[in-house]
N, CA, C and O atoms as a GROMACS GRO file, in nm:
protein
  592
    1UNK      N    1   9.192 -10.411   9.750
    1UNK     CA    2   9.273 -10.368   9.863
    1UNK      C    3   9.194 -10.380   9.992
    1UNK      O    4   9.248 -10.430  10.091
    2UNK      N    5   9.046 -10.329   9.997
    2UNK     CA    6   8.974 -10.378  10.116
    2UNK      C    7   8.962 -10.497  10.215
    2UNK      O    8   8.949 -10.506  10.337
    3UNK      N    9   8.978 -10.628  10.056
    3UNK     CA   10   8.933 -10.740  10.073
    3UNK      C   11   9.113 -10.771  10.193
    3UNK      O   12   9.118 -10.798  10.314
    4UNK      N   13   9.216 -10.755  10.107
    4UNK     CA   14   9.338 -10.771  10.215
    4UNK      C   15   9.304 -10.705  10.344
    4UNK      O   16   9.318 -10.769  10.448
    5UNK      N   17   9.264 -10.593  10.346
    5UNK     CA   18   9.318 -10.538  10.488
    5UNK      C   19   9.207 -10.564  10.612
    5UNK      O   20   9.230 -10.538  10.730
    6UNK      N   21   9.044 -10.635  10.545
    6UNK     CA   22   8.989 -10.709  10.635
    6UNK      C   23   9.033 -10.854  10.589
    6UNK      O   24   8.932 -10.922  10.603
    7UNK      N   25   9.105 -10.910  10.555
    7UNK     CA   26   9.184 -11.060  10.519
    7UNK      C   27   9.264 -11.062  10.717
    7UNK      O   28   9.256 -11.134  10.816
    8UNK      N   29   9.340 -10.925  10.675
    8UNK     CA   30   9.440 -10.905  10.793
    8UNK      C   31   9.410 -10.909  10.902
    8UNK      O   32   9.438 -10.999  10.981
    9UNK      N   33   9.316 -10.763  10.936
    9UNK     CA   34   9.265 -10.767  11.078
    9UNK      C   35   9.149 -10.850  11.113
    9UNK      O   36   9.104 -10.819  11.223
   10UNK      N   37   9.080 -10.954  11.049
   10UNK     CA   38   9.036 -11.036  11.120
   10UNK      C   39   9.151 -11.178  11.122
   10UNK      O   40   9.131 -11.270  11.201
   11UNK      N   41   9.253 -11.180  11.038
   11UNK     CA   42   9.318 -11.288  11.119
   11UNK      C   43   9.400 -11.256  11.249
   11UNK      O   44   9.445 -11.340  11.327
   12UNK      N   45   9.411 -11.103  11.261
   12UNK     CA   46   9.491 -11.052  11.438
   12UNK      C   47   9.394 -11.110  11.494
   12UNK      O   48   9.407 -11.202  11.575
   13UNK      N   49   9.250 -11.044  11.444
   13UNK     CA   50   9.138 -11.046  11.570
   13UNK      C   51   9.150 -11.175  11.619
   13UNK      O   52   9.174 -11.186  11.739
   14UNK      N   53   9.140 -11.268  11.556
   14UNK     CA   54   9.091 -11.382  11.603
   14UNK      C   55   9.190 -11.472  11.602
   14UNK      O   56   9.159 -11.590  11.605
   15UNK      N   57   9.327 -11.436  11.597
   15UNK     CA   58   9.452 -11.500  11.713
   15UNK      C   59   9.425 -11.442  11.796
   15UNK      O   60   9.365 -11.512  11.878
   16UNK      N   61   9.443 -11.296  11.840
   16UNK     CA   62   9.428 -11.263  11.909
   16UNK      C   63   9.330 -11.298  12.059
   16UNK      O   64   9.365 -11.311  12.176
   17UNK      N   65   9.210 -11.307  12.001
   17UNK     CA   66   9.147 -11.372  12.079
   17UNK      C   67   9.158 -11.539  12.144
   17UNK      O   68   9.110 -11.587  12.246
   18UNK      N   69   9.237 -11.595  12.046
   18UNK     CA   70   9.292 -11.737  12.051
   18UNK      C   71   9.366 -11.737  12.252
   18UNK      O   72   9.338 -11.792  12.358
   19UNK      N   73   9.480 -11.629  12.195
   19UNK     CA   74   9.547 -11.591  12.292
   19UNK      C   75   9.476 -11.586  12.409
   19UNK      O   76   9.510 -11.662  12.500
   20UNK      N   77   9.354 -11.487  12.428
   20UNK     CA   78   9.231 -11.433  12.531
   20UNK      C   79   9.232 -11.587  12.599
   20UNK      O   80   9.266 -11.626  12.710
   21UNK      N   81   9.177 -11.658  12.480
   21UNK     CA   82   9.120 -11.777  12.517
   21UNK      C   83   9.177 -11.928  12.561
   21UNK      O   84   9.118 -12.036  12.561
   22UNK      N   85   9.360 -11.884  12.610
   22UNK     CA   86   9.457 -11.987  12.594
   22UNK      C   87   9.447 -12.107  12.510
   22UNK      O   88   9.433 -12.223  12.549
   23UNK      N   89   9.455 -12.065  12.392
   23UNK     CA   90   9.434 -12.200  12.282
   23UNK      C   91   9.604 -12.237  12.300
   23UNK      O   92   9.678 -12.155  12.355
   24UNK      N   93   9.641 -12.334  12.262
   24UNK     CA   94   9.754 -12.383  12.239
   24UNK      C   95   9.833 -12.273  12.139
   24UNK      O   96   9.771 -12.211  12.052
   25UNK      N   97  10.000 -12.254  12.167
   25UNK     CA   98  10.059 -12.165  12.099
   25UNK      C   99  10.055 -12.221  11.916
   25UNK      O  100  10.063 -12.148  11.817
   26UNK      N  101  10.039 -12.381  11.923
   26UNK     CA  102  10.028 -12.439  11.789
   26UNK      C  103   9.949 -12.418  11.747
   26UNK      O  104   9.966 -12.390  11.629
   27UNK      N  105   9.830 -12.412  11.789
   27UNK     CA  106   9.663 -12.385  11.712
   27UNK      C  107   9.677 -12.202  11.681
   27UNK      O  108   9.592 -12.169  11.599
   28UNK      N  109   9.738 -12.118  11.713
   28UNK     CA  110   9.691 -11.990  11.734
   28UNK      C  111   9.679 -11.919  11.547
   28UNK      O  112   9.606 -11.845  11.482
   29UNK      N  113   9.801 -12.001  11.529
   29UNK     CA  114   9.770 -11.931  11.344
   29UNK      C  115   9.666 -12.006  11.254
   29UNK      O  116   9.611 -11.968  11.151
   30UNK      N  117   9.659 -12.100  11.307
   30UNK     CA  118   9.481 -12.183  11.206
   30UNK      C  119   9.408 -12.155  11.288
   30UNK      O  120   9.300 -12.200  11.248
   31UNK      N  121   9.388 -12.092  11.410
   31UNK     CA  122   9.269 -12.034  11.432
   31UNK      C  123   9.250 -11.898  11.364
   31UNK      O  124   9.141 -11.860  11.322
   32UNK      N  125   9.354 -11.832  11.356
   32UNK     CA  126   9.370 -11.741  11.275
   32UNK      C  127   9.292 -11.714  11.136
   32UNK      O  128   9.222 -11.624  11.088
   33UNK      N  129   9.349 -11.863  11.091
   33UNK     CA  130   9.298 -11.885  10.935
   33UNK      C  131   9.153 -11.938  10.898
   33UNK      O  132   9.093 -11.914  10.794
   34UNK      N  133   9.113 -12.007  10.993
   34UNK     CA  134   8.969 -11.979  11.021
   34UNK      C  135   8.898 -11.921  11.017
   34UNK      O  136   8.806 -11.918  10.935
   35UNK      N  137   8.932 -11.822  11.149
   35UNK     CA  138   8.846 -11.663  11.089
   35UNK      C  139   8.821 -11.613  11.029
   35UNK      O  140   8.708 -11.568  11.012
   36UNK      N  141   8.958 -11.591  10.942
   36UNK     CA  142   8.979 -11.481  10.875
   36UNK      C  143   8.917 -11.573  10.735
   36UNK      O  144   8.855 -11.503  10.655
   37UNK      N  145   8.928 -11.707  10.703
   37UNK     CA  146   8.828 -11.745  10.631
   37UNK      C  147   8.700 -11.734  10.630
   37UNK      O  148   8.639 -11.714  10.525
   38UNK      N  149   8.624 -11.748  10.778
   38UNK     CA  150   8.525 -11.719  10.778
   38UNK      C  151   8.484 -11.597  10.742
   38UNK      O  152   8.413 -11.576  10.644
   39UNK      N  153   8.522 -11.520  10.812
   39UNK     CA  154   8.498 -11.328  10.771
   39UNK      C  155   8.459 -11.304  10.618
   39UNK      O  156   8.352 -11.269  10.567
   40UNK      N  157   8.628 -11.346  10.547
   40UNK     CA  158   8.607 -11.332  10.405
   40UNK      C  159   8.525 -11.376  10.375
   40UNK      O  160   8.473 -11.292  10.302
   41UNK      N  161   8.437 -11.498  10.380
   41UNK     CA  162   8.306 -11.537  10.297
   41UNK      C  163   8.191 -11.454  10.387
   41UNK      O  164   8.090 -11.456  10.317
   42UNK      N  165   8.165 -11.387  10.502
   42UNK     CA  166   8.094 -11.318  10.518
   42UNK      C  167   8.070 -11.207  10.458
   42UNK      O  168   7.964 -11.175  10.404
   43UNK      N  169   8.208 -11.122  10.469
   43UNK     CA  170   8.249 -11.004  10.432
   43UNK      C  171   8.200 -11.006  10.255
   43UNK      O  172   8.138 -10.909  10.212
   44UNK      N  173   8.234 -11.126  10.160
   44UNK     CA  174   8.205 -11.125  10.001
   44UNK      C  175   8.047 -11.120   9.974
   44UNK      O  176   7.971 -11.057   9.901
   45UNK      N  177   8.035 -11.246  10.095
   45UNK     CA  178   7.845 -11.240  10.026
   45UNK      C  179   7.786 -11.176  10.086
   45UNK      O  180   7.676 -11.158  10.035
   46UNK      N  181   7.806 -11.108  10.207
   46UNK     CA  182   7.722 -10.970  10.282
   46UNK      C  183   7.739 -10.832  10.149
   46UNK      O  184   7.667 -10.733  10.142
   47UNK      N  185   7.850 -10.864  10.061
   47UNK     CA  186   7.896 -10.758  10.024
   47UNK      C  187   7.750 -10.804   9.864
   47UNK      O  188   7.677 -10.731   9.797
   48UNK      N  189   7.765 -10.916   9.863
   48UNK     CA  190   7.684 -10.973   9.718
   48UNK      C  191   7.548 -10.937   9.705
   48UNK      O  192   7.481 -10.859   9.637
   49UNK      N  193   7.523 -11.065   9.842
   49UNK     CA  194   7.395 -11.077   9.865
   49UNK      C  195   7.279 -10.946   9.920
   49UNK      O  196   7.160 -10.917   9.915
   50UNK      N  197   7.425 -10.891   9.979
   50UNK     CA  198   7.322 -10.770  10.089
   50UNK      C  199   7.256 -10.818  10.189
   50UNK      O  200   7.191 -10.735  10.253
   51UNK      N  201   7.250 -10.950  10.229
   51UNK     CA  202   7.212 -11.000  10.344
   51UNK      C  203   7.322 -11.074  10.488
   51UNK      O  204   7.393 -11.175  10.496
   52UNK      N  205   7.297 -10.998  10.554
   52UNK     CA  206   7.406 -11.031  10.690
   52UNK      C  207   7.336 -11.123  10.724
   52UNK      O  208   7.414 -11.126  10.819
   53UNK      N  209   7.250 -11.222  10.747
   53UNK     CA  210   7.194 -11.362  10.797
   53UNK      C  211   7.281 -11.472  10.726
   53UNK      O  212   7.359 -11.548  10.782
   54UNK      N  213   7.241 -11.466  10.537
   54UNK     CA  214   7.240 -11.554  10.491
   54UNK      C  215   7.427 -11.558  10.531
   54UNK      O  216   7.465 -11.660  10.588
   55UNK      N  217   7.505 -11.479  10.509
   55UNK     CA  218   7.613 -11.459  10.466
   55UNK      C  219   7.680 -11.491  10.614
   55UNK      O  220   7.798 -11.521  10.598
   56UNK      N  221   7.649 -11.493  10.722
   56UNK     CA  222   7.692 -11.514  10.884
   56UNK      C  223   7.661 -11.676  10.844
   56UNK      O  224   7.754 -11.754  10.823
   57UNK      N  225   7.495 -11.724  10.836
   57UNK     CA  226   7.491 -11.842  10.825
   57UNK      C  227   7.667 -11.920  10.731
   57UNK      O  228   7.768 -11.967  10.781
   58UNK      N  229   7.639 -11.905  10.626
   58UNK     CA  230   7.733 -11.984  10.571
   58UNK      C  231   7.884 -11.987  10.598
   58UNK      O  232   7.955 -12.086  10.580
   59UNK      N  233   7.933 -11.849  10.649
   59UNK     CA  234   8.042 -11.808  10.751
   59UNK      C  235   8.059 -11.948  10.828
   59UNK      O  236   8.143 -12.038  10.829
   60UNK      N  237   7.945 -11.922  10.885
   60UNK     CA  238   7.970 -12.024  11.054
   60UNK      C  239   7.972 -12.186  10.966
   60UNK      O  240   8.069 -12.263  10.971
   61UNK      N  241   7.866 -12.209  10.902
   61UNK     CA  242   7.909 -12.339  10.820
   61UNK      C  243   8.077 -12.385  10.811
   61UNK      O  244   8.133 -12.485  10.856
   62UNK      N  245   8.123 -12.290  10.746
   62UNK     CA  246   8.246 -12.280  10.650
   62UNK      C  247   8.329 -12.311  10.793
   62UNK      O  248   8.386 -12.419  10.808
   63UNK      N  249   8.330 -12.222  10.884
   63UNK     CA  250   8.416 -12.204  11.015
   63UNK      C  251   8.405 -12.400  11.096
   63UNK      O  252   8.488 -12.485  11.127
   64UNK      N  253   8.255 -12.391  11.099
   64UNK     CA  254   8.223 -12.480  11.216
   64UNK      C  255   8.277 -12.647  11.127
   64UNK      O  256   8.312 -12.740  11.199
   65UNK      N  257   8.277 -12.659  11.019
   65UNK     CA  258   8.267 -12.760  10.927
   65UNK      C  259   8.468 -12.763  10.941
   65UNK      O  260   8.553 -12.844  10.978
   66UNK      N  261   8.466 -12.642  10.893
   66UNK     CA  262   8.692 -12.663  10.900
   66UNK      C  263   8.720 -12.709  11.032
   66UNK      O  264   8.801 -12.800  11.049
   67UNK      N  265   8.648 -12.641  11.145
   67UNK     CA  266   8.694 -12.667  11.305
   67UNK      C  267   8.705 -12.814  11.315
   67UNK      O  268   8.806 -12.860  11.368
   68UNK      N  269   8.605 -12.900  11.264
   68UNK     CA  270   8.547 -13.032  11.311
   68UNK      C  271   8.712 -13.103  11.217
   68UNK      O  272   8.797 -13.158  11.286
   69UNK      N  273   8.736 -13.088  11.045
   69UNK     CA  274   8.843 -13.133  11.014
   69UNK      C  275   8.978 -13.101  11.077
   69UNK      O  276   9.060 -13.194  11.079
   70UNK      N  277   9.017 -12.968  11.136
   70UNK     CA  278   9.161 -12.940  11.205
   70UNK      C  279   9.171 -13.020  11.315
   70UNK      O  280   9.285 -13.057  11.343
   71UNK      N  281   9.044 -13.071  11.414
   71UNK     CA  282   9.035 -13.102  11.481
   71UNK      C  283   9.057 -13.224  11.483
   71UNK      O  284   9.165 -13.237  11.540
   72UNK      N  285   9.019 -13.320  11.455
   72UNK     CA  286   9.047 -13.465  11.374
   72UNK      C  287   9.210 -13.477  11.351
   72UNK      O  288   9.283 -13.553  11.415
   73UNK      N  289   9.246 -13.400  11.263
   73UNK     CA  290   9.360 -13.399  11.178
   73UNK      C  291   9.475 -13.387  11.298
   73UNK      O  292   9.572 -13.462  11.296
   74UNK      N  293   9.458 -13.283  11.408
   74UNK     CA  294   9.561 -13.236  11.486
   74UNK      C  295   9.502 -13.311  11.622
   74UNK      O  296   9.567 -13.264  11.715
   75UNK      N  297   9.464 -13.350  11.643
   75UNK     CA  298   9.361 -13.464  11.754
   75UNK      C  299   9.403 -13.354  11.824
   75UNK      O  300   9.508 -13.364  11.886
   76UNK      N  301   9.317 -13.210  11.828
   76UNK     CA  302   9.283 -13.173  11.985
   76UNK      C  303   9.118 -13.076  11.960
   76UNK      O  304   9.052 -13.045  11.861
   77UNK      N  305   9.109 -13.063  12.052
   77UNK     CA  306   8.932 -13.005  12.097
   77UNK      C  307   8.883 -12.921  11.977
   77UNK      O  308   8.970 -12.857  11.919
   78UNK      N  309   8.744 -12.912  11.927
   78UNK     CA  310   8.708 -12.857  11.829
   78UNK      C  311   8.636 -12.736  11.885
   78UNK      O  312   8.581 -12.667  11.799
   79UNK      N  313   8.625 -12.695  12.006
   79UNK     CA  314   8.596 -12.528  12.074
   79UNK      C  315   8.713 -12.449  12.012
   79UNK      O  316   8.697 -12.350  11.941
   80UNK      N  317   8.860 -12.513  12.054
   80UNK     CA  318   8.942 -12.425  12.012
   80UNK      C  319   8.957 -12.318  11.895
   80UNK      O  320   9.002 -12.203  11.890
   81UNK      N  321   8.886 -12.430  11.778
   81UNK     CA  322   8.868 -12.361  11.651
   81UNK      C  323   8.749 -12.252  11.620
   81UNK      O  324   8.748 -12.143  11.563
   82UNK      N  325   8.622 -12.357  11.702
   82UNK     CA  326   8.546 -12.322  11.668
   82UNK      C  327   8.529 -12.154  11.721
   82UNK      O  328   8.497 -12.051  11.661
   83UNK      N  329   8.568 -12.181  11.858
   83UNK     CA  330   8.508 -12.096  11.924
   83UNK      C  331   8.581 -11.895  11.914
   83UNK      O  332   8.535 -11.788  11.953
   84UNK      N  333   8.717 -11.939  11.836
   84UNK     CA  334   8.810 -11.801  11.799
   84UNK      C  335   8.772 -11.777  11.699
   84UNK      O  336   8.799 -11.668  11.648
   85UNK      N  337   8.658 -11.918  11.600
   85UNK     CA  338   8.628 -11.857  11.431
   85UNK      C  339   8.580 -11.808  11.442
   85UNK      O  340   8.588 -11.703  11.378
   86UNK      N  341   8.474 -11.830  11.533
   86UNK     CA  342   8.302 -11.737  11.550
   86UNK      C  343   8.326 -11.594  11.567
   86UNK      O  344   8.261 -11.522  11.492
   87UNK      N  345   8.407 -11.536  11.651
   87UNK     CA  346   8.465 -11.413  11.681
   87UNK      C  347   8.430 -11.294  11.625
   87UNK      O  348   8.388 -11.186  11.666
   88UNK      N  349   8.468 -11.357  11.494
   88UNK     CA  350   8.478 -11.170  11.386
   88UNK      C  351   8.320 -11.164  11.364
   88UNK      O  352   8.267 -11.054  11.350
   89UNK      N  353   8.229 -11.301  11.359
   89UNK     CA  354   8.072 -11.275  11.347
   89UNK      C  355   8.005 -11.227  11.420
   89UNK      O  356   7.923 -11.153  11.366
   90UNK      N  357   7.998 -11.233  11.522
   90UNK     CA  358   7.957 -11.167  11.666
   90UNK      C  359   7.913 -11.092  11.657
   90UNK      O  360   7.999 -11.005  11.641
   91UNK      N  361   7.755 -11.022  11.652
   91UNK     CA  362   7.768 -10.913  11.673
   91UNK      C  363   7.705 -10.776  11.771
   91UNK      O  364   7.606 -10.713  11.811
   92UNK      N  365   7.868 -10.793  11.770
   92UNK     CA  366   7.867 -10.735  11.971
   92UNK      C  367   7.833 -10.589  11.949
   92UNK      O  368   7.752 -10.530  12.020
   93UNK      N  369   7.916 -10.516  11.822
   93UNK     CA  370   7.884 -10.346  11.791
   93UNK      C  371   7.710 -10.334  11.785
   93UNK      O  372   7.641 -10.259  11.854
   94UNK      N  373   7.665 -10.424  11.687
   94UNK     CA  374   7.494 -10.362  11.691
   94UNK      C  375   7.426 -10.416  11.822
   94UNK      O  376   7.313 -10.371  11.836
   95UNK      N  377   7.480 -10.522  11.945
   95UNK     CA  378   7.432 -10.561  12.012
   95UNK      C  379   7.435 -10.415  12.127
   95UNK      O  380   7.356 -10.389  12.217
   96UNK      N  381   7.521 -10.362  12.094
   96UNK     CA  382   7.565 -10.243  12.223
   96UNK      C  383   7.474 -10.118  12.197
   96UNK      O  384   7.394 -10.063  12.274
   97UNK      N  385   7.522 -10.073  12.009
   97UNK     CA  386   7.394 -10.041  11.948
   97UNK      C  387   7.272 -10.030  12.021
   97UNK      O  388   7.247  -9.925  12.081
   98UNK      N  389   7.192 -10.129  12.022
   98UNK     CA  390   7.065 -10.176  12.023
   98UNK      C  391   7.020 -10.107  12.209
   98UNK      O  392   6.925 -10.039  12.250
   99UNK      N  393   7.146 -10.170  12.282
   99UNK     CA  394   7.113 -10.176  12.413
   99UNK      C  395   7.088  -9.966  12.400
   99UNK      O  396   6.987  -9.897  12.415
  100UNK      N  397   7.227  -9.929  12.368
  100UNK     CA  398   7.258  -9.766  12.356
  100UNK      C  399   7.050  -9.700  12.320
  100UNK      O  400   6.979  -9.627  12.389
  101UNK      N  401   7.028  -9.758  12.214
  101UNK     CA  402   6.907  -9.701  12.233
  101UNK      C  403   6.782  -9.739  12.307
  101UNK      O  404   6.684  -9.664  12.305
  102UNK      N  405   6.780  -9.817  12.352
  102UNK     CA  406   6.718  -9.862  12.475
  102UNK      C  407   6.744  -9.762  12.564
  102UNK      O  408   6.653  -9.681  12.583
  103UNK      N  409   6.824  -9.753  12.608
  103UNK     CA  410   6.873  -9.652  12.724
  103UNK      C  411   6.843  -9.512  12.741
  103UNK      O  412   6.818  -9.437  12.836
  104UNK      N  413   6.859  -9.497  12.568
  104UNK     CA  414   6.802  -9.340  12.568
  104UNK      C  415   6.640  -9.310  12.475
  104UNK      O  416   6.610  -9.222  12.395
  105UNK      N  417   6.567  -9.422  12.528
  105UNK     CA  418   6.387  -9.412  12.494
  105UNK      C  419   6.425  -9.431  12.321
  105UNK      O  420   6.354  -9.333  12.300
  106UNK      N  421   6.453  -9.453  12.240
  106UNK     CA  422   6.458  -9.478  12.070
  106UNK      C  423   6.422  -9.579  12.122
  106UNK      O  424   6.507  -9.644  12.182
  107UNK      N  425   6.269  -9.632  12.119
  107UNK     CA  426   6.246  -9.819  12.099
  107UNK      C  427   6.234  -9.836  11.950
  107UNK      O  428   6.280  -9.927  11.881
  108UNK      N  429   6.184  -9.759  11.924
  108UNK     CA  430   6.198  -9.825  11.728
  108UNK      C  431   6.291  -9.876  11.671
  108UNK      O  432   6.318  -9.983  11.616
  109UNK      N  433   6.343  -9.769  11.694
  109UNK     CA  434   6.568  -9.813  11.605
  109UNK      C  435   6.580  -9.913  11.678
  109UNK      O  436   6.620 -10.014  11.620
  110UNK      N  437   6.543  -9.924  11.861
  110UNK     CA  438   6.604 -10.052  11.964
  110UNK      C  439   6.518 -10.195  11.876
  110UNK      O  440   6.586 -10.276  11.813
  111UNK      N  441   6.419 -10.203  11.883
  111UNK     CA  442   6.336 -10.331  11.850
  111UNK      C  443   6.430 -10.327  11.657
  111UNK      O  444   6.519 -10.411  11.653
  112UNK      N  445   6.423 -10.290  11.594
  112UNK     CA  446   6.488 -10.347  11.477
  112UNK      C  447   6.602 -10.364  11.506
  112UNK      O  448   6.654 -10.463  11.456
  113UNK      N  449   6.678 -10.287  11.587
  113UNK     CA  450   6.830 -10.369  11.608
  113UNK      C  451   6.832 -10.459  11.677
  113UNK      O  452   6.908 -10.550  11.646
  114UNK      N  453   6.769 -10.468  11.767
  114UNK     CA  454   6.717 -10.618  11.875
  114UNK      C  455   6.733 -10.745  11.754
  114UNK      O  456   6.821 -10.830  11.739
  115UNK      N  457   6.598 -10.712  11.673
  115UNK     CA  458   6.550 -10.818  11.588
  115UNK      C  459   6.692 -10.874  11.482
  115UNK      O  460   6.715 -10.994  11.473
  116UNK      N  461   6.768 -10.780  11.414
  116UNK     CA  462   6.851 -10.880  11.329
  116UNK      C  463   6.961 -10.872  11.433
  116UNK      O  464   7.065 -10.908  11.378
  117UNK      N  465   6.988 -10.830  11.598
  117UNK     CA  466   7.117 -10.917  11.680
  117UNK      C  467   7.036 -11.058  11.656
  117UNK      O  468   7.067 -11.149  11.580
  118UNK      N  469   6.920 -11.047  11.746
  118UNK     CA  470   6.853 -11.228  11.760
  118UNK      C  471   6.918 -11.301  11.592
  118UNK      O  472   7.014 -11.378  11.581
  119UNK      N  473   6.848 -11.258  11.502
  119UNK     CA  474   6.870 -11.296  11.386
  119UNK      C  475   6.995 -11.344  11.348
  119UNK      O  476   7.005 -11.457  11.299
  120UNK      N  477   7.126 -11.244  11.370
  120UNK     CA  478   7.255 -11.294  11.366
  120UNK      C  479   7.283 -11.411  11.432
  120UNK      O  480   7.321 -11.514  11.376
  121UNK      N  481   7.261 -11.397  11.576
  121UNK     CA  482   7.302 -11.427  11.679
  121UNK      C  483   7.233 -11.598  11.668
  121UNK      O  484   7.294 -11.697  11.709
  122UNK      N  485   7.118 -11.602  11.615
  122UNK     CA  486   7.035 -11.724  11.557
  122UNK      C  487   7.102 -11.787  11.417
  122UNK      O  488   7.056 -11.897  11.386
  123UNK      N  489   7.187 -11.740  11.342
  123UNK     CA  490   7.208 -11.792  11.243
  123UNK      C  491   7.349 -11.844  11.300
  123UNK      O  492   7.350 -11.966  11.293
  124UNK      N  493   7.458 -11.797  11.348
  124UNK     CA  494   7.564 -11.876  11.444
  124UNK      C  495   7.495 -11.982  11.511
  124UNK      O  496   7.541 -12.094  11.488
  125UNK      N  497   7.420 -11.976  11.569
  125UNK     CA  498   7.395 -12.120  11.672
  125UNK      C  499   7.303 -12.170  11.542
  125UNK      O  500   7.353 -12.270  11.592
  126UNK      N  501   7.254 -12.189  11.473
  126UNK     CA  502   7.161 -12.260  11.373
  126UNK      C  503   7.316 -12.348  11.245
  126UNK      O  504   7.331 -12.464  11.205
  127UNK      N  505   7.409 -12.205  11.219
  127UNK     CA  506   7.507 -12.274  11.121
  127UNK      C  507   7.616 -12.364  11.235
  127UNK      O  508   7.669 -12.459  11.178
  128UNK      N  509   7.658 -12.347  11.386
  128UNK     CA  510   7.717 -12.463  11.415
  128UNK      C  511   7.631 -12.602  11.430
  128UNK      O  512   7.700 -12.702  11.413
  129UNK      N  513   7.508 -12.623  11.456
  129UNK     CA  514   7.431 -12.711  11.417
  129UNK      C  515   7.441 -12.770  11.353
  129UNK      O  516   7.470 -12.888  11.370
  130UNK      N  517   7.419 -12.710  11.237
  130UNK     CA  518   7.388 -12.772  11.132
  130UNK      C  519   7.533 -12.813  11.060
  130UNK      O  520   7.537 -12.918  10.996
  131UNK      N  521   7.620 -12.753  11.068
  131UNK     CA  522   7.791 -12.834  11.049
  131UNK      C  523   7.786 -12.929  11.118
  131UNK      O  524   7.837 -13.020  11.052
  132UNK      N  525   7.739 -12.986  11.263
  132UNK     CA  526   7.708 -13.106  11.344
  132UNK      C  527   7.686 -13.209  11.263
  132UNK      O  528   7.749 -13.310  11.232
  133UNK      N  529   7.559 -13.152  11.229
  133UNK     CA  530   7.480 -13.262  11.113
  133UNK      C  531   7.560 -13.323  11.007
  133UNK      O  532   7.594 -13.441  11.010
  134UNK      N  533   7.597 -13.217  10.889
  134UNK     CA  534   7.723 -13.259  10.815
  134UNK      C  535   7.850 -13.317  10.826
  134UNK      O  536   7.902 -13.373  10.729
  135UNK      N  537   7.916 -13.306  10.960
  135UNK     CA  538   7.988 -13.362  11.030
  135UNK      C  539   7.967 -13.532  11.006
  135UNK      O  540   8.034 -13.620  10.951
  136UNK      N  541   7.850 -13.527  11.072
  136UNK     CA  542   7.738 -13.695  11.126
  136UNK      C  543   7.788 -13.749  10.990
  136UNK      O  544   7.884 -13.826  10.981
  137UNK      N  545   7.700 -13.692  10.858
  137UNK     CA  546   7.702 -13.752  10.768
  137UNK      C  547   7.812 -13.764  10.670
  137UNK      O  548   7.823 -13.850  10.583
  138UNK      N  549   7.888 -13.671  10.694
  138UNK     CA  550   8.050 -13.700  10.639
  138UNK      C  551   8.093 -13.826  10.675
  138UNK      O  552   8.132 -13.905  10.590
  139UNK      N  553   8.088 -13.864  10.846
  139UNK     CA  554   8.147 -13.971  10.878
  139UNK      C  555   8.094 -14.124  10.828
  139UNK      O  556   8.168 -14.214  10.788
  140UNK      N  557   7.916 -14.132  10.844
  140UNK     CA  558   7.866 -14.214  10.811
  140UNK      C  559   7.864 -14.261  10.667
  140UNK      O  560   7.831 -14.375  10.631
  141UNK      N  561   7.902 -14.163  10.588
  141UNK     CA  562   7.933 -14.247  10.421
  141UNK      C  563   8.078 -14.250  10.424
  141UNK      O  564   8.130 -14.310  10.329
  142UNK      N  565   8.148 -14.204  10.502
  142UNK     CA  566   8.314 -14.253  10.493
  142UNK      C  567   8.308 -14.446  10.586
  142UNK      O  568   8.373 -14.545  10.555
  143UNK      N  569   8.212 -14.430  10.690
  143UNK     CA  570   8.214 -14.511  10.711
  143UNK      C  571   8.145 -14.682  10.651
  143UNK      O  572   8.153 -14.800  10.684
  144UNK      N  573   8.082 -14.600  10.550
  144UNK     CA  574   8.014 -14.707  10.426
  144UNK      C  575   8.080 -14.727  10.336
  144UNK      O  576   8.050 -14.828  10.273
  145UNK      N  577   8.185 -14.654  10.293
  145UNK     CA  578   8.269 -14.678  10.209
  145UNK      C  579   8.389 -14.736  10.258
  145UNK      O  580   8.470 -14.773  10.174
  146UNK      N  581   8.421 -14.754  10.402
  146UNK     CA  582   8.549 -14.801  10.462
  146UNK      C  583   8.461 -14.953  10.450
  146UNK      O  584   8.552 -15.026  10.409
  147UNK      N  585   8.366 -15.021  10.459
  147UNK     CA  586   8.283 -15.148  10.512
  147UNK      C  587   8.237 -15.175  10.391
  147UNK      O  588   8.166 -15.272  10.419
  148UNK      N  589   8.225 -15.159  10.274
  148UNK     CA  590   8.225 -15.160  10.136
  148UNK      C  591   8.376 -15.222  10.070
  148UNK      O  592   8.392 -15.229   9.948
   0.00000   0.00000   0.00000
């Protein structure tokens, strides 16, 4: 029952934000489904693994890798996707966190929450990368096999 009702509110969140972000009224429910794909594989292997890096990393894979195919498929911009999937990963609560104790002298709690925002915040820009890459090489053996 958990797994549905974060299924749900990260596919609002991140129409929602679609909306924020004037995506096309056509794109707004596969950006939707994006997310809320992404989330779910965060949400399972954060839940597995116990690690929020590995489990953000492969998130953003999963997200940044679908963005690049909807995108293709529906010939329009791959921010659109990308950029409403990323959304539910974000993380803006321990980023505020982090600042909150800064503010009130806790540097200890501040520097470890500092360290896994960077960390998160490093594994999003490291997993759209690296979907780049996979991207590259998706095309280049489709394109050996089209010349074959």
């Amino acid at each position: 029952m958990e797994v549905l009702a974060q299924a749900i509110t990260s596919f609002i969140a991140t129409s929602a934000f679609g909306i924020l972000f004037n995506a096309p009224n056509e794109t707004l429910v596969k950006c939707g489904l994006i997310g809320m794909g992404g989330w779910l594989i965060y949400f399972l292997l954060n839940g597995y693994l116990n690690d929020a890096v590995t489990a953000t990393l492969a998130a953003t894979v999963f997200i940044a890798v679908l963005s690049h195919e909807l995108a293709k498929r529906f010939k329009t911009p791959v921010i659109i996707y990308s950029v409403a999937g990323i959304i539910p990963l974000v993380p803006g609560g321990l980023a505020y966190e982090t600042m909150r104790n800064f503010v009130e002298n806790e540097y200890n709690t501040a520097l470890g929450s500092a360290a896994k925002v960077l960390m998160l915040a490093g594994s999003i820009a490291f997993g759209l990368v690296l979907s780049e890459v996979i991207n590259q090489v998706i095309r280049k053996v489709a394109k050996r096999k089209a010349g074959q």
